[in-house]
N, C-alpha and C positions, 0 to 999 in steps of 0.2 A: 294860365290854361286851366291849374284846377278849378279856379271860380265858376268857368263857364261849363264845365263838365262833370265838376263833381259837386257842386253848392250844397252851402250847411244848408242842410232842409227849416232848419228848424231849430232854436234856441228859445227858451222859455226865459221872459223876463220878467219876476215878482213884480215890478213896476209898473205892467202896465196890464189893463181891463182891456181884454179880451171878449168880441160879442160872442166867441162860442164856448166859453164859460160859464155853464151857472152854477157849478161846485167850486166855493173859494178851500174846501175840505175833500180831501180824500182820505178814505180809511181803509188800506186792503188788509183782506182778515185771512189767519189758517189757521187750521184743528190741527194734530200733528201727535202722533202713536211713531216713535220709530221710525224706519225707510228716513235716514239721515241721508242719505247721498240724493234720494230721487227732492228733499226737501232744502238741500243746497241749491239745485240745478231750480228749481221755482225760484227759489228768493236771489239768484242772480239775475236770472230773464224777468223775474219782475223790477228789478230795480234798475237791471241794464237799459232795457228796453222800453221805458215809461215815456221818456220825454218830457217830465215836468213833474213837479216834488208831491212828494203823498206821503201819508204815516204809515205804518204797520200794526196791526193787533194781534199776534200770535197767543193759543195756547194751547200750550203742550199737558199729555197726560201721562205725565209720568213715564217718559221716555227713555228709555236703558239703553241707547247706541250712541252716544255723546251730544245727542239734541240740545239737552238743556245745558249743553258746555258749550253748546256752538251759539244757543240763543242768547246767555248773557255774556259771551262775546259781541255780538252783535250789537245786543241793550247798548254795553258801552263803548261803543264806537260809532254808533249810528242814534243821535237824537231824537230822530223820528222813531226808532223801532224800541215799542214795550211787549213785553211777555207776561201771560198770567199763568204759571205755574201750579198745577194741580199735583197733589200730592201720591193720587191714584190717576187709574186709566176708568173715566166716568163715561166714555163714549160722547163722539162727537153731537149726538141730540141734547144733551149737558152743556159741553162748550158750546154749541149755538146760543142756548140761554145765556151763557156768562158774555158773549158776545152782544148781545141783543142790550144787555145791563149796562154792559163798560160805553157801548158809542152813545155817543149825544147828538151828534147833529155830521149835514154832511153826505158825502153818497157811500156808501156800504160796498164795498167790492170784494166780493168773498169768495176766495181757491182752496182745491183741495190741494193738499201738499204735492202731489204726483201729479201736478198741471206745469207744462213748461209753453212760457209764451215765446209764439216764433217769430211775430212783427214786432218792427219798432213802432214808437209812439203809441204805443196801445191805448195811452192813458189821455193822450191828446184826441183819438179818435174816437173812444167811449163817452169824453167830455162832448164832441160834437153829434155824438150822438143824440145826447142827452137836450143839445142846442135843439137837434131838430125835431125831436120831441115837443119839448118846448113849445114852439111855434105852430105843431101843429095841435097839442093839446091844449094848450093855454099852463101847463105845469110839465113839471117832472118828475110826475107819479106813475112812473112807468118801472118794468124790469126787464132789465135784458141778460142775453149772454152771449159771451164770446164764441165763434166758431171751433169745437172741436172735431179736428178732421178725421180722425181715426174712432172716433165714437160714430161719425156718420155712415161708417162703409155698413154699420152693424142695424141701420134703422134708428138710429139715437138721432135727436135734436130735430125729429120730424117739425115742420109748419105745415100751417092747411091754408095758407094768405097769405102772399106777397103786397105790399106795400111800399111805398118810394114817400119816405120824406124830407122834401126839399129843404136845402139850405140856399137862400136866395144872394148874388153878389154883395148885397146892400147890408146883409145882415148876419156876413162871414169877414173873417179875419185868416192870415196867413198862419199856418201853413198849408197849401195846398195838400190835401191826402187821398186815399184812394176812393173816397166818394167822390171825387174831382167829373162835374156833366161835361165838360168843356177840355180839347186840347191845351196842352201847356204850351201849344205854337199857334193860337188861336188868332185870328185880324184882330177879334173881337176884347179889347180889353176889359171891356164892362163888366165882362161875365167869365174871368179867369175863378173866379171864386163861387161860383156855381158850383152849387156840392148836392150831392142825392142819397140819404142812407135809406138802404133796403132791407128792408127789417122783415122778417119771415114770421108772424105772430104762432103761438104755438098754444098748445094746452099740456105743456108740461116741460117744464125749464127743469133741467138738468143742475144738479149740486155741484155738480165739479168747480163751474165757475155759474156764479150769477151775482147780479149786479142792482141793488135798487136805495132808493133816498132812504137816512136812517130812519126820516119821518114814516116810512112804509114801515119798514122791518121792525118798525118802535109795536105797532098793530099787528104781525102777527101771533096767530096764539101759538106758539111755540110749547108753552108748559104742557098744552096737551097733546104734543107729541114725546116728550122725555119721559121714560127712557125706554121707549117703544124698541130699538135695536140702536145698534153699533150706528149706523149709519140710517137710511134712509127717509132722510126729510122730504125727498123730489116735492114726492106724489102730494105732502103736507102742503107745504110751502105755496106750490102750485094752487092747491085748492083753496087755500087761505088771501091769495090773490086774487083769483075770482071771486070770494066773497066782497074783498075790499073793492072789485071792480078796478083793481088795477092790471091794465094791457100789460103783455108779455110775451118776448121773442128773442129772436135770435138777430146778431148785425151780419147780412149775410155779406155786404160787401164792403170789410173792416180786417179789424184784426183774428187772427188765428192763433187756438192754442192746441198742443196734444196734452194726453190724457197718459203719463208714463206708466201707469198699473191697469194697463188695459189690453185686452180684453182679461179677466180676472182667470186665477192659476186655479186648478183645484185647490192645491194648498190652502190658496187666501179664500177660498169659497168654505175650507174646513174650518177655518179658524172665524171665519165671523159667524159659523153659525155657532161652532159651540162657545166665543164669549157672547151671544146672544142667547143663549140657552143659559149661561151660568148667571147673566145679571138679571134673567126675569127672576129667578129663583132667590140669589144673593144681595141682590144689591139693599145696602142699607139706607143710602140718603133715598134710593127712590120710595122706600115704605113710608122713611118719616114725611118725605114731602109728599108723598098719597095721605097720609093722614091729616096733615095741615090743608090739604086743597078741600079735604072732606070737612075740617075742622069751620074750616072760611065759610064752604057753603052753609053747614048746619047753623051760623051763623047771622048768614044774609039771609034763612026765611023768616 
């Protein structure tokens, strides 16, 4: 009786090529200051919940609440999972770069630590995202992000265009997910594998979670956003995307994530502005590499 009512949806087999694969690499990446429990509850929903094997790129800045106890536990239990440990807290526009450095190839899927994923197979469905991209761009030089649903109630993860693109039977493979055009009691068997992702294109993808081929993220210019503040690449990244002419949105009918330090406390609204105020003023690696970026240019006339 289980078989017919509750069926494995889904078992991922290294051995076999899959057409809605075109990443044989996954890379998921987090910056990480502290907030140890909300950065547990991400790295179990990202690893419970994937449905097929990926690595990890963690780095931590200098974490005082047992992060970095918890990270090289992890290192060594988990093959996949490396960390690059910073000996200060250089802000995440810093860790983007050392990010940017360390991958080589691959799709780039990158959370903030306070993201918890609430569908299964997330990783299966971003993959076929990525299919259906594919087919309809002739590449996978797109970026997308996950649904955050509690970021939406506030105007976050707006899109101005709905789009549907098709995953056709011929050129899908099991397991059926919720792009699924077609009944699962359908007469029609041809077309059990009919899949449609709806992608909501946007003009500004959200950091919390975004997703693109390393060969993208290798292109943006990231140095000249570090070390603008604590946080805020959105609006960078975004814009350095349309420069590349690389499309970007949201999977509106995929997986879902919440956003656990949201909407933000005054507290935490106090504290990034004044280490934002303290590292325009302090910070020493950013003068010497303001001087080396000056150094290169005076150089290259």
């Amino acid at each position: 009786m289980r078989e017919k009512f509750n069926p494995e949806l889904f078992a991922y087999d290294p051995a076999v090529t899959y057409a809605w694969q075109p990443f044989q690499r996954v890379t998921a990446t987090v910056i990480t200051w502290n907030r140890l429990e909300k950065t547990k509850i991400f790295i179990d929903t990202l690893r419970r919940r994937a449905g097929m094997p990926f690595e990890v790129l963690a780095v931590d800045n200098a974490s005082e609440d047992g992060t970095q106890e918890y990270f090289a536990e992890l290192a060594a239990t988990w093959p996949n999972f490396r960390v690059i440990q910073n000996r200060r807290n250089v802000g995440k526009s810093r860790g983007m770069l050392q990010l940017q450095e360390a991958l080589t190839d691959g799709l780039a899927v990158m959370f903030d630590s306070d993201i918890e994923l609430l569908s299964n197979y997330w990783l299966v469905h971003l993959q076929k995202a990525y299919h259906a991209a594919r087919l309809r761009f002739g590449n996978t030089d797109v970026a997308f992000g996950l649904r955050p649903l509690n970021c939406e109630e506030y105007g976050f993860g707006f899109t101005y265009q709905q789009e549907i693109l098709p995953i056709p039977h011929q050129a899908n493979d099991l397991p059926r997910t919720s792009y699924a055009a077609v009944s699962k009691d359908s007469p029609d068997k041809d077309h059990l594998l009919d899949e449609q992702v709806i992608v909501g294109w946007t003009g500004h993808l959200m950091g919390n979670n975004m997703n693109m081929p390393v060969s993208v993220l290798k292109h943006i210019r990231l140095d000249e956003l570090y070390p603008v503040g604590i946080g805020g690449d959105d609006t960078h990244v975004s814009a350095e995307l349309r420069r590349l002419g690389v499309p970007f949105g949201y999977i509106q009918n995929g997986p879902i994530v919440r956003h656990n330090d949201w909407p933000y406390t005054d507290e935490k609204v106090e504290v990034y502005t004044r280490m934002m105020q303290t590292r325009m003023v302090t910070d020493l690696p950013y003068v010497r590499w303001k001087l080396k970026a000056l150094a290169r240019k005076l150089r290259g006339r």
